[in-house]
C-alpha distance (Angstrom), angle and dihedral (degrees) to the residues before:
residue distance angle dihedral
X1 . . .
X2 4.02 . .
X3 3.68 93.0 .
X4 4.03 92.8 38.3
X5 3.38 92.2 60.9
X6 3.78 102.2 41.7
X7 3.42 93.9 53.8
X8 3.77 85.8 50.5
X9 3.78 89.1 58.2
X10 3.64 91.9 50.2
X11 3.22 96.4 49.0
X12 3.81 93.8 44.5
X13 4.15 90.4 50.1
X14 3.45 103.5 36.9
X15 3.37 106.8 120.7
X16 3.92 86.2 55.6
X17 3.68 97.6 50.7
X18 4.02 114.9 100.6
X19 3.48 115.1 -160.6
X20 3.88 99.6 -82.4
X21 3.67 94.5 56.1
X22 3.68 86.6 46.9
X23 3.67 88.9 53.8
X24 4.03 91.6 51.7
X25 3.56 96.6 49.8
X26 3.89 84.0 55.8
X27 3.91 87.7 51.1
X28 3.70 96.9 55.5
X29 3.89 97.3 40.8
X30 3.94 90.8 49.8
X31 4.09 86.8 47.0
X32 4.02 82.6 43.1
X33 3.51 93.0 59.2
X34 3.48 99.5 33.9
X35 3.78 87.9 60.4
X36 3.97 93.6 50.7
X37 3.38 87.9 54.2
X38 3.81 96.5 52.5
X39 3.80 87.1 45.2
X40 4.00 94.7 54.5
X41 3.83 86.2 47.7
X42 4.02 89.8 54.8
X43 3.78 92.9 39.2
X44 4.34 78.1 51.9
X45 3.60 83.9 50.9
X46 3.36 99.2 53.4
X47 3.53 94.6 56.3
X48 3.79 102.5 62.3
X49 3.23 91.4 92.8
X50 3.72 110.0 42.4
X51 4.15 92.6 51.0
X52 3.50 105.0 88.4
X53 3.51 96.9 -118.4
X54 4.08 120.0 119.2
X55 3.94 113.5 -144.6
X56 3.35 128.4 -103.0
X57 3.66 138.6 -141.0
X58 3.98 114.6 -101.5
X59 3.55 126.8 -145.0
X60 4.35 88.9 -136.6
X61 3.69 91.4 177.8
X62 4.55 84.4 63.9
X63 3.56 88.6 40.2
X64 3.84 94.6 53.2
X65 3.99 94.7 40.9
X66 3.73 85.4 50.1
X67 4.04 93.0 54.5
X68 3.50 86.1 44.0
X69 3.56 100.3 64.8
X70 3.48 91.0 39.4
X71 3.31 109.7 50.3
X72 3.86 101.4 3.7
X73 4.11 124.0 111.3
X74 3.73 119.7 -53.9
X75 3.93 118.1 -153.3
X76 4.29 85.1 -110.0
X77 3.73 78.8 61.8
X78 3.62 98.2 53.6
X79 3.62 97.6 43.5
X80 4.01 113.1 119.5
């Protein structure tokens, strides 16, 4: 609802905005969503318990090679 009803606001003013308030409006939608995010991953969270499902042992050293080459440095990134 937050982000609804800023954007309705900005959308509403717009034409009375300068840039600054344009830039703030930006700020609290990004922070908006950033916070619905973190509150879907804690409502995710949450759940782990209440699913039915029993854990399972992890092989962490996989999981972390796996990131690695996914997301880790490229040689563009270690250029000076």
């Amino acid at each position: 609802m937050v982000t609804s009803f800023v954007d309705l606001i900005r959308q509403r003013h717009q034409d009375r905005l300068d840039g600054q308030a344009r830039e703030y409006f930006s700020f609290v939608m990004e922070g908006a969503l950033r916070m619905q995010g973190l509150i879907g991953g804690l409502l995710a969270y949450s759940r782990v318990g209440t699913q039915g499902r029993k854990f399972v042992a992890s092989d962490c050293r996989a999981i972390l090679q796996n990131a690695w080459i996914i997301y880790g440095p490229t040689s563009r990134d270690l250029a000076p």
